[in-house]
N, C-alpha and C positions, 0 to 999 in steps of 0.2 A: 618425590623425596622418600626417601627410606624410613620407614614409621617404626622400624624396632620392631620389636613382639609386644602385642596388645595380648595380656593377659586375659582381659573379661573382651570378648569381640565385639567391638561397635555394629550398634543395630538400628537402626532407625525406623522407633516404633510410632511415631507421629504423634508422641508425647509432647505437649507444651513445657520449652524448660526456660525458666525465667531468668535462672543463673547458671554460670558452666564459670567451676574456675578451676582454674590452670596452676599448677605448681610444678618447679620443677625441683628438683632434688639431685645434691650430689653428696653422698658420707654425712650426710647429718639426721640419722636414724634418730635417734630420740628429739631431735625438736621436731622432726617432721611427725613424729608421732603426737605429740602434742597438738600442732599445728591442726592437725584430723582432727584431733577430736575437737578442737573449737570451734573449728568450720561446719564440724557433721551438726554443733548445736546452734550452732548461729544458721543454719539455712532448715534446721528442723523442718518449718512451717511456711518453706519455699521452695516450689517447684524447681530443682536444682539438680546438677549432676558436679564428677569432682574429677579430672583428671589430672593423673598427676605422671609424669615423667622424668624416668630415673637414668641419671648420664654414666649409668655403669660404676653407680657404689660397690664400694668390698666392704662398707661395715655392718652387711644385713638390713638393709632398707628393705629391699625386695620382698626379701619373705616375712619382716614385719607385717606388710602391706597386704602381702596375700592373707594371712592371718587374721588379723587387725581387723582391716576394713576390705573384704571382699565385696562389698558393692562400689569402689572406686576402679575407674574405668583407667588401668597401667599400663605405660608403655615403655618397656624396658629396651633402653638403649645398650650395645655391647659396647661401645665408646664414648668418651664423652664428646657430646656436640655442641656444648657452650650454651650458654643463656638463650640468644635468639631463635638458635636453630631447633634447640628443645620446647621454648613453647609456641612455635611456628606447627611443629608436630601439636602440641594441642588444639592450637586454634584451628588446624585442619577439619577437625571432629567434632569441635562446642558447634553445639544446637540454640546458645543460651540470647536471649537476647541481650542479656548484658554479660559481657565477657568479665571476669576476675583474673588480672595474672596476680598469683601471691607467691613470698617467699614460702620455703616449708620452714625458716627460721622466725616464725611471726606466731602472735596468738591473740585471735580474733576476740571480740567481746559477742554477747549476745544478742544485741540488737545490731552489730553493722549493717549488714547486708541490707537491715528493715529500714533503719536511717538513709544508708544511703539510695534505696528506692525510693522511699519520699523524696527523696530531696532531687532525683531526676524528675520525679511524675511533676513538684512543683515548678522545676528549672527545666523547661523545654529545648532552649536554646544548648544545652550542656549536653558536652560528647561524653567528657570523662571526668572523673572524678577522682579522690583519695582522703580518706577521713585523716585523721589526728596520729601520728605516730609517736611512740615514746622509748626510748632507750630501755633497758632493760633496768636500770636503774630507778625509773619512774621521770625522769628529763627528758621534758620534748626534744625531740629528735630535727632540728633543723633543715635535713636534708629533703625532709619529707615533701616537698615543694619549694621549686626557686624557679629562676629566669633560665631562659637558652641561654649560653654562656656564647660569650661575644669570645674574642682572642685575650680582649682585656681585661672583660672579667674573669674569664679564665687563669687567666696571669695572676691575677690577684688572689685566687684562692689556692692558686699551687706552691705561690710564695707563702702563704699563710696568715695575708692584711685581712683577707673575711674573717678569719677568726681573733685577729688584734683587736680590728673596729667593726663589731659586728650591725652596730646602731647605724653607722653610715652610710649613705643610699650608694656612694660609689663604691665602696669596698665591701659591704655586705649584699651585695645584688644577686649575688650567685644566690643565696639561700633564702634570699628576702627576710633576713635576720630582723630587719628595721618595721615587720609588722608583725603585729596583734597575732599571737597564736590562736587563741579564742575566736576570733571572728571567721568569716565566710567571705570570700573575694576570690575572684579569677586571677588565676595565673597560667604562665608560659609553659610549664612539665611540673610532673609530679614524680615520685619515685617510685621503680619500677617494682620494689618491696609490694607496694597496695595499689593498684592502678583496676579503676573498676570504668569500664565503657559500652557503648553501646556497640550493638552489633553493627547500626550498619557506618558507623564511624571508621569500622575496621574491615570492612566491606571495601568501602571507599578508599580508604589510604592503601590499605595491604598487610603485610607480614614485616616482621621486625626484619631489620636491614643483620643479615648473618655476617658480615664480616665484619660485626662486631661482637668477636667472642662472648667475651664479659666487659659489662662496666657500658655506661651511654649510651647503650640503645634503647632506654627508655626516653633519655633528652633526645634521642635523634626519632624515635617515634612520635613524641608529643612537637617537636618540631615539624614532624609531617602533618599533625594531627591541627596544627595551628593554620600550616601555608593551605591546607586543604578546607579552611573556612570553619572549623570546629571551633568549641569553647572548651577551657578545662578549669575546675574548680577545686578551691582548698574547700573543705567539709569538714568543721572540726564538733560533729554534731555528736561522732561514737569516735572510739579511739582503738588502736592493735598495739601490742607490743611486738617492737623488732629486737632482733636477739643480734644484730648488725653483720653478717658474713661472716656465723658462723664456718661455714664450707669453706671459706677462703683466708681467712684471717689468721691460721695459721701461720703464716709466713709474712709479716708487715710488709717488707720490703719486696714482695713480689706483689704484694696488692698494689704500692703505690706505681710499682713500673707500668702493671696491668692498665690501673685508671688512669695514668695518664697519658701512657701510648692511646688508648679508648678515647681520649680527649682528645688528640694530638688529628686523631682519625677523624674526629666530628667535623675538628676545625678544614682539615683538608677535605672535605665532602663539601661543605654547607659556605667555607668563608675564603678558602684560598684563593679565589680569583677574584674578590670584592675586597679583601684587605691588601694592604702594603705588606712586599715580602718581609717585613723583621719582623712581621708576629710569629712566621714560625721558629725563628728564633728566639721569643719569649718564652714559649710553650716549653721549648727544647731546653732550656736556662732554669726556670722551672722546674720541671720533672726529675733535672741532674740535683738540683740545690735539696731537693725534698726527699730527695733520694739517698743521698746521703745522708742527710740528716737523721732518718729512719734507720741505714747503715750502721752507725755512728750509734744511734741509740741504742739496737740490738744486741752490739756486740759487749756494748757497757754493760748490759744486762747478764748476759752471759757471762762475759771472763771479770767481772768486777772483783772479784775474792781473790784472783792470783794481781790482777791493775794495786787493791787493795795491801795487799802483801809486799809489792815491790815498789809501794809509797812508802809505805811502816819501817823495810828492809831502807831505804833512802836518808828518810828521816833521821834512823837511830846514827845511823857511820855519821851523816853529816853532824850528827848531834856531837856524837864523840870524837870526832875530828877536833871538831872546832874547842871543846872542853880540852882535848889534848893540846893544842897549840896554846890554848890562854894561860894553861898552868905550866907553861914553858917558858914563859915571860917570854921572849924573844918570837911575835906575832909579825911574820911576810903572809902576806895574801898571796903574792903569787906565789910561793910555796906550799901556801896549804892549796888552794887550786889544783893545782899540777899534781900531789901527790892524791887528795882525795879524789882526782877524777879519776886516777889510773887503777886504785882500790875498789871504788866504786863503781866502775864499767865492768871490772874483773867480777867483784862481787855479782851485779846482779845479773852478768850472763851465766852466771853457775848456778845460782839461784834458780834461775828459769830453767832452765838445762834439767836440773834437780826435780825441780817440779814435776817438767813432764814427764821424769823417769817415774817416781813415784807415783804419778798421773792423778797430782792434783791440780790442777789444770781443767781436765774436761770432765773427770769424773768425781774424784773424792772431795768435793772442795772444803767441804767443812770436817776434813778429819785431823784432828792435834795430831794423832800418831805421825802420820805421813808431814804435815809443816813441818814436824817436830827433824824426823829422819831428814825432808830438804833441805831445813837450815846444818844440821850438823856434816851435810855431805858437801854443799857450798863453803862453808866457813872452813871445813877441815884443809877443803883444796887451795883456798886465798891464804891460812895461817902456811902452809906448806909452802905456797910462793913466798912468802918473807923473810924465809930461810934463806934460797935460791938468791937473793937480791938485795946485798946491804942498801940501799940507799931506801927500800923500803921496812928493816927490821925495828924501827923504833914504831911502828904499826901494828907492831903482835898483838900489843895488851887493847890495842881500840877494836884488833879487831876478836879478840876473845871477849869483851866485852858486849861490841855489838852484834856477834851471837846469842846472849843471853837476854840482850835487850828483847832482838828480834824474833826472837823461839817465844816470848812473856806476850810480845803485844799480838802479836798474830795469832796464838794459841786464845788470847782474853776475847778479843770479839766474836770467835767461832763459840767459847765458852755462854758468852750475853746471848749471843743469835740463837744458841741451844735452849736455853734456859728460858728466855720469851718465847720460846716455840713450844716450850711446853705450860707455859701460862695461857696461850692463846689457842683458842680453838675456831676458828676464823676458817671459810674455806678458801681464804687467798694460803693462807700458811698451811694449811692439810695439802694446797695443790703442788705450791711449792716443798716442801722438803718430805713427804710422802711419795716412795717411790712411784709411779704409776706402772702397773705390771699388767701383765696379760700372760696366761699360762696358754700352754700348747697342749690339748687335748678334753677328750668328751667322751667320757666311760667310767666305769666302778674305780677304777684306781686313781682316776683323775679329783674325783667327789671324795675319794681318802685323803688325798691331796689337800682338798679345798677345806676340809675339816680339819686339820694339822695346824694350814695357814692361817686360816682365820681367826682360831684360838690361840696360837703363841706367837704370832707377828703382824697383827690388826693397827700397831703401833706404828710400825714402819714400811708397810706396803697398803697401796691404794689398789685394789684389783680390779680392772677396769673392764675383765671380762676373760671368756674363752674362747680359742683359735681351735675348731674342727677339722678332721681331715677332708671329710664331707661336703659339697654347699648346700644339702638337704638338713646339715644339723644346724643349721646358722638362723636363729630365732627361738631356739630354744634354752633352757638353763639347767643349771645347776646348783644345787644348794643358795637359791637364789642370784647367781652370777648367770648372765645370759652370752650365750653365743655367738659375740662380733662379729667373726670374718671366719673363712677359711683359710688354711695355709697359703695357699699358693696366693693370697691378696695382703698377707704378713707385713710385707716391708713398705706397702703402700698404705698400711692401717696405723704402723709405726711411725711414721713421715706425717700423718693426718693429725696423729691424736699425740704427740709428745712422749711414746712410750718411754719411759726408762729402763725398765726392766723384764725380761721375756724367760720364762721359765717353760724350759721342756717336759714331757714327761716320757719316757724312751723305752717305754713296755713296748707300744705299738707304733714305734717312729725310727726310721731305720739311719744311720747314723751318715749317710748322705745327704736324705731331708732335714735334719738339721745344721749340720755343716753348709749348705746348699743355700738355706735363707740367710743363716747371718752374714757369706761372702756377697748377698744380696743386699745386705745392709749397710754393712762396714760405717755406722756410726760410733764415735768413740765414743759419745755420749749414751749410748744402750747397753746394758748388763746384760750377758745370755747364761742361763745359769740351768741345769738338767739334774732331775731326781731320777737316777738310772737304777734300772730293775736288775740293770750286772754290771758291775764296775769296771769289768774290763773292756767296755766297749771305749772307756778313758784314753785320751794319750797323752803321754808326758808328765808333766808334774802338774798340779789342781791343790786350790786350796778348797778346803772344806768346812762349808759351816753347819752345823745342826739344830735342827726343828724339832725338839724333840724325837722322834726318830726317824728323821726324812733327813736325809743326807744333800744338801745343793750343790751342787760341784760347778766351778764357775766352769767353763769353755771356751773363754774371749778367744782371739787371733793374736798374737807376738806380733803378729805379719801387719795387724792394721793398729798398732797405737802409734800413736803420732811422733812419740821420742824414738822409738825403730825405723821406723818409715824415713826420718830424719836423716839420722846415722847411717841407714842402708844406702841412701842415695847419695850422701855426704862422701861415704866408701869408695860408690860408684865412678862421682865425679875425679876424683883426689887420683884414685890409681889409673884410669882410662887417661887422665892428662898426662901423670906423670911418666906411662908407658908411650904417651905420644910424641913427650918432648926428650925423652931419655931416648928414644929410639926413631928419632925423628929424619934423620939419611934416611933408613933404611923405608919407612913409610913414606915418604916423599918418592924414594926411590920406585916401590908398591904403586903408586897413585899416580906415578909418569908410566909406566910400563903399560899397566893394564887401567888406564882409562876409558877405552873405548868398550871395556867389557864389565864395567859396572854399570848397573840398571837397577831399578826399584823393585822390590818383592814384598808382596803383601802376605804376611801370615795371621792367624787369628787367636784371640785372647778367648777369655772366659765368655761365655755367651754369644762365640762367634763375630766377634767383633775387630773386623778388618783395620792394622797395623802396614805401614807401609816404610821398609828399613831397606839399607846399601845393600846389595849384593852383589858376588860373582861367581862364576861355577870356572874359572880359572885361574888357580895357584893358593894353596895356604896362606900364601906369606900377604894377599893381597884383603882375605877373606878378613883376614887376622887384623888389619888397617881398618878394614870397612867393619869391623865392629866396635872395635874400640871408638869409633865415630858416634855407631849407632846408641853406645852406652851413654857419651856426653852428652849428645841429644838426648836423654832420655828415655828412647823405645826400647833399651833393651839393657835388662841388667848382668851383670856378670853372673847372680844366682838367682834361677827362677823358674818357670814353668819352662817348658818343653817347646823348643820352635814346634807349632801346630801350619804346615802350607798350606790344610782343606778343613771347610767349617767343621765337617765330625771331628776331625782330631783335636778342636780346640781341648784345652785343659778344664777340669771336673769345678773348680774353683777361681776366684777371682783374685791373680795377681801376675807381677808383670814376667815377661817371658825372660830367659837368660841365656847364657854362651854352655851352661852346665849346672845341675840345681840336685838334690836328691831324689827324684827320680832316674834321671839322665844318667848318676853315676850307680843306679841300681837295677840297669836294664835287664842284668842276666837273673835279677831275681821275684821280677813282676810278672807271673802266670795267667792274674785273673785281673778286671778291672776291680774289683774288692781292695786285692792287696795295690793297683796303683792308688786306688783311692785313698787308702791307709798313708800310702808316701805322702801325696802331697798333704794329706788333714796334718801329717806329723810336721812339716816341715812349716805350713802357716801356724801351728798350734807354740811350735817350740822357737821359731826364728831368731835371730840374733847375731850380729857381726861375728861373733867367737865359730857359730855356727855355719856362716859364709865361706868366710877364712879355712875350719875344718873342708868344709866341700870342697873349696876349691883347688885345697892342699891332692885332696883325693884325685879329683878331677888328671891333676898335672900331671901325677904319679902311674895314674892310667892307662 
């Protein structure tokens, strides 16, 4: 097996070590820090060693660890290897006679270890053990010990009956919910969070089963641990706290697919050939229903403020609809029906439309100005249509009306949500509407920086740290702000920790490194925003706000907001059809001729990444058919990067390739890779249908 780089070299000094525990780590630098130090005091005054295994973090674990605690025996993976595989590498090495796997998101008490010593020396019969675990909240942690999960009880927890009836011996078996937390009694697995055994238990069975990435291979160990004659014990004698997946929990909806394909895998190892085939279609029935469910729930979380917006927008027309018809005395339902639906569909796809233009939606959600600008860009386009269309002009006044409604009640809850956010100082609410930012840089200018920030806008950003060019500066600080990640681990630190906002600093960042990660990013939901040491490193137009005298200048992409992106492809579709069916002899005509001489051709995007579109290398008129194919399909837009045939030539940025884009039509004035670079930064910086159209006027004229 591939052991990584062991920072301190394993030596075998024929020291007696009583305990060796194992942790493994992935981005979760400050619990894992914690973690040490509870561990280095809970094993004080026992022969013990501590190996800890890192699955190739980017947010500074590493050199925490070298710093920190340099007697912990590291084994620095350049990939991540998954839970088994990484403390399969420890167990390689423990000398201990009782083995520890622990989370690094856990935090030991001070007698564990000593409790649970006693509690082997008095229980002879006992392979493994796990004390008391509790949520971070101070609630016992349920998981901390349950049954091997049969197919059915499986099923029952993935539907969610273990947590309806948790008292029930059929439906809460999985967790053994129905007994005494307080008491001492055997059971089936334990969680792999605290899992403390003997050596030669683990002797005996082996090494955790690696194809199980993450998730059940603790229950598939301790099922080994059971069929191989072992005992395992609840011990609720000392208790840890678990801080639940931190490392993974980012993302619900990729936990739940994670654990229950991990389930899905136990059952097909351990039950496939002993159960009746519809259990794996429970599992499967399951995993989907839960899945969704978590889906579903997510995105509520997310888009709730524009869901919200387009109830209130719903609300008000209906409201004034129906007020309109009653004071008309003459009330047809199917009249009011018919015309309110045809107002209201119109209404609130302009509404949305609107939104994304103004991008409250993914970004601004809580700003009146921008509601404000949506509603009067929707309402202006619907009062316009009423003109166009008598049968809808006795509609004007509802619908000038339910503009004013809809600008009052949408603006009042952003107004209430403002106003409790600043009565509360709660760190649910600092997390939420506090930007979380991370600045780009680690030097004198960057510490003038941090002293600007911190006293004139402490209110409205969370600063979660600094990005160095270095990975020798990653562990250190500034002005009390310490050194996350290095660049080049940026968009993977951003993805881990919910960045919102990223500020450059561009004395010493050369204006490709920056362009370079955020096309790595392309989150609408991330702000990228540059205090630059010359302005004209800028292109386009930039709005500007001021910190007292630090200038931010935003730099987002035109190319990646989602209402361009929209319209671009919208474009795309619209005229590639309507050139196919306008001109549709003569491309039929194209496509009988030279059929035998179309074949596939792969060219490559941003990061070299292989594209496969029609071609032919015989006749314009056929080339000309075979793209306009390749645009409906998707692969290739009429404005965009540069066809690239070999990985060097892919384009400097990420976006999609085209028939002709502004570089294309500025061959004869691109000398150096600088000034192509400059094309495309301009062309993702300024994008826009007006801007297509111009190109592609050029292109023709060509």
């Amino acid at each position: 097996m591939n052991q990584g780089i062991l920072t301190k070299p394993f030596v075998n000094d024929g020291q007696e070590i009583t305990i060796s525990v194992i942790i493994v780590n992935y981005n979760v630098r400050e619990f894992l820090e914690q973690c040490l130090n509870s561990v280095e005091r809970a094993l004080k005054d026992i022969p013990s060693e501590i190996i800890v295994i890192d699955n190739a973090s980017v947010d500074g674990s590493v050199p925490m660890i070298r710093k920190r605690f340099p007697e912990v025996t590291l084994i620095e993976n350049k990939e991540n290897k998954g839970f088994s595989a990484a403390n399969n590498q420890g167990l390689e090495i423990a000398r201990g006679k009782f083995i520890v796997l622990l989370n690094p998101d856990t935090v030991v008490q001070e007698d564990t270890f000593v409790k649970l010593l006693e509690f082997f020396e008095k229980t002879p019969d006992a392979s493994a053990a796990t004390c008391k675990i509790l949520n971070p909240d101070g609630t016992f942690s349920v998981d901390c010990r349950h049954s091997i999960p049969t197919p059915l009880t499986a099923f029952w927890k993935v539907i969610g009956l273990s947590r309806l009836f948790p008292k029930s011996k059929i439906f809460g078996r999985y967790n053994l919910t129905y007994l005494d937390e307080n008491d001492i009694y055997p059971v089936e697995a334990i969680s792999g969070s605290f899992m403390m055994m003997r050596s030669e238990i683990v002797k005996k069975v082996g090494k955790l089963d690696e194809d199980f990435f993450m998730y059940c291979e603790d229950i598939d160990y301790c099922h080994r641990i059971n069929k191989a004659g072992g005992k395992i014990y609840y011990v609720p004698d000392s208790q840890i706290i678990h801080y639940k997946g931190e490392s993974t929990k980012k993302n619900n909806l990729d936990y739940v697919i994670t654990f229950n394909r991990s389930l899905y895998q136990f059952y097909k190892k351990h039950y496939q050939k002993k159960y009746v085939y519809p259990f794996k279609w429970l599992i499967f029935l399951g995993t989907v229903l839960r899945g969704l469910f978590i889906f579903i729930k997510n995105n509520l979380e997310l888009y709730y403020p524009v869901l919200l917006d387009l109830t209130l927008l719903n609300v008000v027309l209906f409201g004034m609809f129906w007020l309109r018809y009653t004071l008309k005395g003459s009330f047809h339902l199917g009249d009011f029906f018919s015309h309110y639906i045809v107002i209201n569909g119109i209404t609130t796809v302009a509404y949305f439309l609107s939104a994304l233009f103004f991008e409250s939606v993914n970004r601004d959600r809580l700003s009146v100005i921008k509601i404000v600008k949506a509603n009067i860009t929707a309402f202006t386009f619907v009062s316009a249509l009423t003109f166009f269309f008598n049968q809808f002009a006795f509609s004007r006044l509802v619908v000038i009306v339910s503009a004013v409604g809809s600008v009052l009640l949408m603006s009042l809850w952003r107004i209430i949500l403002r106003a409790r956010r600043r009565k509360t100082t709660s760190a649910l609410s600092r997390d939420y509407f506090l930007k979380r930012t991370v600045i780009v840089g680690y030097d004198k200018e960057t510490k003038q920086l941090l002293n600007k920030l911190q006293s004139y806008v402490a209110s409205s950003i969370k600063i979660l740290g600094l990005v160095a060019l270095n990975a020798q500066d990653v562990g250190k600080a500034l002005n009390g702000i310490p050194v996350v990640t290095q660049l080049e681990n940026l968009p993977e630190y951003i993805r881990l920790n919910r960045v919102d906002l990223v500020i450059f600093t561009t004395h010493n960042l050369s204006f490709e490194a920056i362009l370079n990660t955020m096309s790595q990013v392309q989150n609408p939901h991330v702000e990228f925003k540059t205090v630059p040491s010359h302005l004209e490193f800028m292109i386009g137009k930039s709005t500007i706000e001021r910190l007292d005298t630090v200038p931010l200048i935003d730099i987002e992409f035109a190319y990646g907001k989602p209402f361009n992106k929209m319209v671009k492809r919208m474009f795309d579709l619209l005229l590639s059809f309507f050139l196919l069916v306008l001109l549709f002899p003569y491309h039929l005509w194209n496509l009988i001729v030279g059929a035998r001489s179309i074949e596939h051709k792969t060219i490559f995007k941003y990061g070299q990444k292989p594209i496969s579109i029609l071609w032919t290398q015989k006749g314009k008129g056929l080339s000309f058919t075979l793209h306009l194919l390749n645009i409906l399909r998707g692969d290739l837009s009429f404005v965009g990067a540069p066809l690239a045939e070999k990985p060097e030539d892919a384009p400097m940025f990420d976006y999609k390739p085209g028939l002709t884009g502004l570089v294309q039509i500025n061959r004869d004035k691109i000398t150096s890779s600088e000034i192509y670079e400059s094309f495309e930064a301009h062309y993702l910086k300024n994008q826009s249908l007006l801007l297509d159209v111009e190109i592609l006027v050029q292109a023709i004229f060509q």
